[in-house]
C-alpha positions in Angstrom: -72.8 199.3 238.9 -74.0 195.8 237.5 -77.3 194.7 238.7 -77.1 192.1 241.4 -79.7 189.9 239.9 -77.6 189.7 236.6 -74.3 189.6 238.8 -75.3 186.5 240.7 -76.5 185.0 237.4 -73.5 185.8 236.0 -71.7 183.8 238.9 -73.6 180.7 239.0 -73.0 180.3 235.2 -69.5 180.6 235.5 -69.2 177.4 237.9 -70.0 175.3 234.6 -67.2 174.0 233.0 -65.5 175.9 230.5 -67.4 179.0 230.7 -65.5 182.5 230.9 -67.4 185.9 232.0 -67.9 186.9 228.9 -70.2 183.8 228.2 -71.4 183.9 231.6 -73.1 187.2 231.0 -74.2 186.1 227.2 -76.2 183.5 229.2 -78.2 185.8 231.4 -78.7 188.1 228.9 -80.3 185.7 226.2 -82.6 184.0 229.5 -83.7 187.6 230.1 -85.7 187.5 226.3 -86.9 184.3 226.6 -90.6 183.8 228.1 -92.2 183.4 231.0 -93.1 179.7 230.2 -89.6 179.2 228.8 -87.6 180.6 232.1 -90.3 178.3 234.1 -89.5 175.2 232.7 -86.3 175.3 232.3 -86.4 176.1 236.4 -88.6 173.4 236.6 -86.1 171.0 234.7 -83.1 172.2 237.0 -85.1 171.5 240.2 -85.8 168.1 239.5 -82.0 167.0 238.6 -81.7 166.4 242.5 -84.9 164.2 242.4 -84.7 162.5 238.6 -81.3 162.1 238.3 -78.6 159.9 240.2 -74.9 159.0 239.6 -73.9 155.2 239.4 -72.8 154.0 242.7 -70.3 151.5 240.4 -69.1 153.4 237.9 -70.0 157.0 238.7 -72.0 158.0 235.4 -74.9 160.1 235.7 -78.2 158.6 234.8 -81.7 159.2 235.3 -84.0 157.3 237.9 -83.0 156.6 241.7 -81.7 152.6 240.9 -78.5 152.0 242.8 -76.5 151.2 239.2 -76.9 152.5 235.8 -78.1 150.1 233.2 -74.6 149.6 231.6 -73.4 147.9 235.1 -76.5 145.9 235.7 -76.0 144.8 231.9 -74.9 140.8 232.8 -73.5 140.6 229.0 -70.8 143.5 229.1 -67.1 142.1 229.6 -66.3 142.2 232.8 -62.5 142.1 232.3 -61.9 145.1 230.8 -62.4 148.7 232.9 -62.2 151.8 230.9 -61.1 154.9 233.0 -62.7 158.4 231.5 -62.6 161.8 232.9 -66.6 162.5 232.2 -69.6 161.6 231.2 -69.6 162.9 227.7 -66.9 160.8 227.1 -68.7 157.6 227.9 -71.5 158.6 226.0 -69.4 159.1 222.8 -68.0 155.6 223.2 -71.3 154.0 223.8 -72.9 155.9 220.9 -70.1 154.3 218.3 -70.6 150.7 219.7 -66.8 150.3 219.9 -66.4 148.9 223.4 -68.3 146.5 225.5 -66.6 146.4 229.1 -67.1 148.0 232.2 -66.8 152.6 233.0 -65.2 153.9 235.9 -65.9 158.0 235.3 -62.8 160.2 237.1 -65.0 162.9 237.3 -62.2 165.0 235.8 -58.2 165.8 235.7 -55.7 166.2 237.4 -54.1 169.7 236.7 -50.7 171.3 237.4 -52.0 174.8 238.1 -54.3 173.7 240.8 -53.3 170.7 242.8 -56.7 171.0 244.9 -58.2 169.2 242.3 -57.1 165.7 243.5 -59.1 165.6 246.0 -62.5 166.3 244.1 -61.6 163.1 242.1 -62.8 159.6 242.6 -59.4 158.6 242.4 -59.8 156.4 245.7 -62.9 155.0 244.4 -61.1 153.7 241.2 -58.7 152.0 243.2 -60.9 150.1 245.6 -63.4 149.4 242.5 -60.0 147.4 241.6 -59.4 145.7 244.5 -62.5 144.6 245.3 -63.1 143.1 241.5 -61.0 140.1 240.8 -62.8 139.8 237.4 -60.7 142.7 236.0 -57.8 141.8 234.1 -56.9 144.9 232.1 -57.5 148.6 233.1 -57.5 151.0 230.1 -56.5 154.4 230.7 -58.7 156.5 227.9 -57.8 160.0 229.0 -57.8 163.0 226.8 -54.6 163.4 225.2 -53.6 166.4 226.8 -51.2 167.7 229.7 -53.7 167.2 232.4 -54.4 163.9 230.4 -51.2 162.6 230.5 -50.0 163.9 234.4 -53.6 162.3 235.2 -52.9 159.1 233.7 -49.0 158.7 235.1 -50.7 159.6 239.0 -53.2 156.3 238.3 -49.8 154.3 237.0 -48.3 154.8 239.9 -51.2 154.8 242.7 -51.9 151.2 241.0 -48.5 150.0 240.4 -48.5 147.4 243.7 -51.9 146.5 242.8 -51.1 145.8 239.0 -48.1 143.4 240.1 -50.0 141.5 242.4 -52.4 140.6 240.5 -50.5 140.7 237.3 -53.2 143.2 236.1 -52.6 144.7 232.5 -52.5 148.3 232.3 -53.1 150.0 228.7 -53.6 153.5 227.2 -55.4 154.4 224.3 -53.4 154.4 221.0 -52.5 157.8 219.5 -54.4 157.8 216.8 -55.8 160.4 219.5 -53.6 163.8 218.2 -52.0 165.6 221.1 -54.7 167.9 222.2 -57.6 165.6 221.2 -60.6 165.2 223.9 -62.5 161.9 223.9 -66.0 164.0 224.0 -65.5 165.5 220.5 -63.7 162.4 218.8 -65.1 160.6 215.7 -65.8 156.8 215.7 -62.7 155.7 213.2 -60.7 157.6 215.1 -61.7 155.9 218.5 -62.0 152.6 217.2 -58.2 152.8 216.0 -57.2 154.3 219.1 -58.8 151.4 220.9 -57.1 148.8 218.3 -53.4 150.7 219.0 -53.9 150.7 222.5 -50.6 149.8 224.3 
């Protein structure tokens, strides 16, 4: 019979995103040779993500500090004509690192997926489309989504919940160009390859 401490352990570490059992238990196992001083700071460092650490009211990226917008929406000089949809963090972090883009975030907060349709919900998916309603500065939304299944049914779902919107206003409505290979995620993808992706957007 497993030990309850490592079971619960075990648990927990499987709620983060992509990890299996397997890894789950890898996890508990390297924490239990690690320090004392080790295991109490990185406690520490968990407990204060609830006080040190806030997600954009705007554009839903995580940052740290309790303002009510992250500095890349209180930043006057970005574009505000352009709105990049992503499905995480990571990914607007990799953009920003290669200084290829200078408009406005709006972060999903993940995909859509066949397999589990309960997923919709968890989704700012009505945010985005009040965040467009309620901007008439936006003139084109670009859809960078990984270029995946859940990618693609993701980004047909905002096509279509935006259609009326987009011929109202005459809004333009682009994805990123494939020189994203089928399979690619934004997270791991290297600047040239993002920047031509951007430039082949369509």
């Amino acid at each position: 019979m497993s030990d309850p401490i490592i079971s619960k352990l075990t648990e927990l570490f499987q709620r983060f995103p992509g990890i299996g059992p397997r890894q789950a238990r890898r996890f508990v196992y390297a924490l239990a040779d690690q320090n004392p001083k080790y295991l109490k700071e990185l406690a520490s460092s968990i407990l204060k993500i609830n006080e040190e650490i806030s997600r954009c009211r705007r554009c839903f990226r995580i940052f740290s500090g309790k303002a009510k917008y992250c500095a890349v929406c209180e930043n006057p000089s970005r574009d505000e004509s352009k709105l990049l949809v992503l499905e995480k963090d990571a990914d607007l972090e990799n953009i920003e690192k290669n200084g290829i883009y200078d408009g406005g975030y709006f972060i999903l907060g993940g995909l859509l997926s066949p397999l589990k349709p309960e997923k919709k919900d968890k989704l700012n998916l009505k945010e985005l489309k009040s965040r467009i309603n309620e901007t008439n500065s936006i003139k084109e939304i670009v859809l960078a989504l990984s270029a995946t299944t859940e990618g693609d049914m993701t980004r047909h779902f905002i096509e279509e919940m935006l259609s009326e919107t987009i011929k109202n206003r005459g809004l333009k409505i682009t994805n990123l160009g494939r020189g994203l290979s089928t399979g690619t995620e934004l997270e791991y993808s290297d600047r040239d390859t993002l920047r031509h992706a951007f430039e082949n957007r369509k």
